[in-house]
C-alpha positions as CSV (number, residue, x, y, z in Angstrom):
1,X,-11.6,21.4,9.0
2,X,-10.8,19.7,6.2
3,X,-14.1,18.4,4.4
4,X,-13.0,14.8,3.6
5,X,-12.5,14.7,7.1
6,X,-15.9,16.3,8.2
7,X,-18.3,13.2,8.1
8,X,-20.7,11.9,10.6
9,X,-18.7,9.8,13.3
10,X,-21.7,8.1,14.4
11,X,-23.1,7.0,11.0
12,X,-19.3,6.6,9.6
13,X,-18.8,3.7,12.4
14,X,-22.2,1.9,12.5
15,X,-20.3,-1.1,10.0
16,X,-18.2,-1.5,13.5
17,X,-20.3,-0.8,16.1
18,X,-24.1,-2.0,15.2
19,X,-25.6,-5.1,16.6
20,X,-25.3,-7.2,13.1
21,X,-22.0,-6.2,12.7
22,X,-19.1,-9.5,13.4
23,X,-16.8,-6.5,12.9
24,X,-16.5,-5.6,16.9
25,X,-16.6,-9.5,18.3
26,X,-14.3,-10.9,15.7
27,X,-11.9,-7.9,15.3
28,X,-11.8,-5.6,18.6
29,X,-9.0,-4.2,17.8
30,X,-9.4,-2.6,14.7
31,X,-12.5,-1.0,15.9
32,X,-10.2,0.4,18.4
33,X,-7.7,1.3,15.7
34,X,-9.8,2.9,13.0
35,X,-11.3,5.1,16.1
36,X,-7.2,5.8,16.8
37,X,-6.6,6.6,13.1
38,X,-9.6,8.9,13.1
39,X,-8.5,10.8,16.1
40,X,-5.0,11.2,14.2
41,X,-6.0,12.4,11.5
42,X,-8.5,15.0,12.9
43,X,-6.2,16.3,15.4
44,X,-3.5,16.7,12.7
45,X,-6.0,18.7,10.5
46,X,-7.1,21.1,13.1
47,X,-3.6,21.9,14.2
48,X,-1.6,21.3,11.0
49,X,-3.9,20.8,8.0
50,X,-0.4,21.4,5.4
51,X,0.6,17.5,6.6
52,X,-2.4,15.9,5.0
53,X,-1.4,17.5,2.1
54,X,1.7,15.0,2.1
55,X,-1.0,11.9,1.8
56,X,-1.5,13.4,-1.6
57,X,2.3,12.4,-2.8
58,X,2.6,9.0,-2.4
59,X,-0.4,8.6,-4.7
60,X,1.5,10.9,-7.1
61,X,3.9,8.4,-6.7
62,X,2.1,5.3,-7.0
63,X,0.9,7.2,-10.3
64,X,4.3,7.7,-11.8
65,X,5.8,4.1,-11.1
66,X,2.9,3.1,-13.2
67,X,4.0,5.0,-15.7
68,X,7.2,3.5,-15.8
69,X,5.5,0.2,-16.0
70,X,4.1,1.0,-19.8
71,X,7.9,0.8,-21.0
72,X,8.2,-3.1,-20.5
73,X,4.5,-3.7,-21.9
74,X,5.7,-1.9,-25.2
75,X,9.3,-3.6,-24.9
76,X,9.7,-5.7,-22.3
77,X,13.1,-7.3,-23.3
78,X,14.7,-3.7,-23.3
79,X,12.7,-2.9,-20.3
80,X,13.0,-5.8,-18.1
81,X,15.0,-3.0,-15.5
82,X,11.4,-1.8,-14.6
83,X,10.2,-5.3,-13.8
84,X,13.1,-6.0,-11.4
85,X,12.9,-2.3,-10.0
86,X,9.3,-3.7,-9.0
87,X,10.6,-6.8,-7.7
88,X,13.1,-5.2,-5.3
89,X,10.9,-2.4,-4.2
90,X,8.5,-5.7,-3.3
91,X,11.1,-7.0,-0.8
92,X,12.3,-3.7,0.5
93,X,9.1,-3.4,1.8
94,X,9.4,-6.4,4.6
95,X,12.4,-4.6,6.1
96,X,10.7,-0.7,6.1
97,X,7.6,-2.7,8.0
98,X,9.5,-4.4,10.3
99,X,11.2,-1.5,11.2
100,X,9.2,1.7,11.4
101,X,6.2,-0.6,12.3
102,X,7.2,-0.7,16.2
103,X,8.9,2.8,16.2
104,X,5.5,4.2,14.7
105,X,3.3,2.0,16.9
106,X,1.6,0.1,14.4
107,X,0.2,-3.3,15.4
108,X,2.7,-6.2,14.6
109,X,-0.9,-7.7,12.4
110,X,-0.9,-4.7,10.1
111,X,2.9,-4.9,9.6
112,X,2.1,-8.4,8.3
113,X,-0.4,-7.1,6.5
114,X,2.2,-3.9,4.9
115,X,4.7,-6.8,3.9
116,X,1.8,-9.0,2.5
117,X,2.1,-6.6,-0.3
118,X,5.5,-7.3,-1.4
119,X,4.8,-11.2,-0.9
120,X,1.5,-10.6,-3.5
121,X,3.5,-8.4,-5.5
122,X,6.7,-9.6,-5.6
123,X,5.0,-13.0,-7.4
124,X,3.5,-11.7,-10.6
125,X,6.8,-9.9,-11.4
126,X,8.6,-13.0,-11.0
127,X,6.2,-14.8,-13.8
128,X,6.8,-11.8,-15.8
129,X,10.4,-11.2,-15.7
130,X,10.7,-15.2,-16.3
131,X,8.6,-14.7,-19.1
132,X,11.0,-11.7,-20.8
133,X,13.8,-13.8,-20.7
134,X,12.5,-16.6,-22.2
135,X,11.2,-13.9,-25.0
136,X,15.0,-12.3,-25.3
137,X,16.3,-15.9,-25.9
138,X,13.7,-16.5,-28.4
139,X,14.4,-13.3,-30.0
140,X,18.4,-13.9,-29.9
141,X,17.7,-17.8,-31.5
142,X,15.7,-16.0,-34.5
């Protein structure tokens, strides 16, 4: 068994299930969902361990797009592609949720929570990408 996976269920869901905890009375169903998650993910190691192994991409990924984020902090004007890369990734996001969300079962909640990102994410690249042009036009009226 994979040893990130090999942890003490009992002690790893006392935040959920204890008597102080607001976690089961407030949010029932994402004590229920983190127990489904778990199952997932153990089942999947003990019969196919190499698919974990995929988790390990996207945050290859995540690492490489932030990368490509250095180019507009040393040049933004020339860069400003990278900024709206980030801005349309941000709204592609709403449709993936909306659609694998139900074909994958996820709870229509955490969908809204998956397209919250591109909402939060979508508004800081916005400032930014305002902010660019208004440095191009300064740099073109010099």
């Amino acid at each position: 068994m994979n040893p990130t996976l090999a942890t003490d269920p009992v002690r790893e869901r006392r935040w959920a299930r204890s008597d102080g905890s607001p976690v089961p009375g407030q949010l029932p169903g994402l004590v229920d969902w983190v127990g489904r998650a778990r199952e997932g993910l153990e089942a999947t190691d003990a019969k196919y361990p190499f698919v974990l192994y995929g988790t390990d991409w996207p945050a290859f990924a995540h690492l490489v797009i932030a990368i490509a984020f250095y180019g507009p902090y040393r040049d933004p004007v020339r860069n400003i592609r990278v900024i709206e890369f980030g801005m349309i990734a941000c709204v592609a996001i709403v449709p993936l949720a909306l659609i694998c969300g139900p074909i994958r079962g996820i709870p229509f909640y955490w969908q809204l929570i998956d397209m919250s990102f591109g909402l939060f994410g979508v508004i800081p690249l916005l400032i930014v990408r305002r902010m660019i042009k208004r440095l191009e036009a300064y740099e073109l009226a010099a």
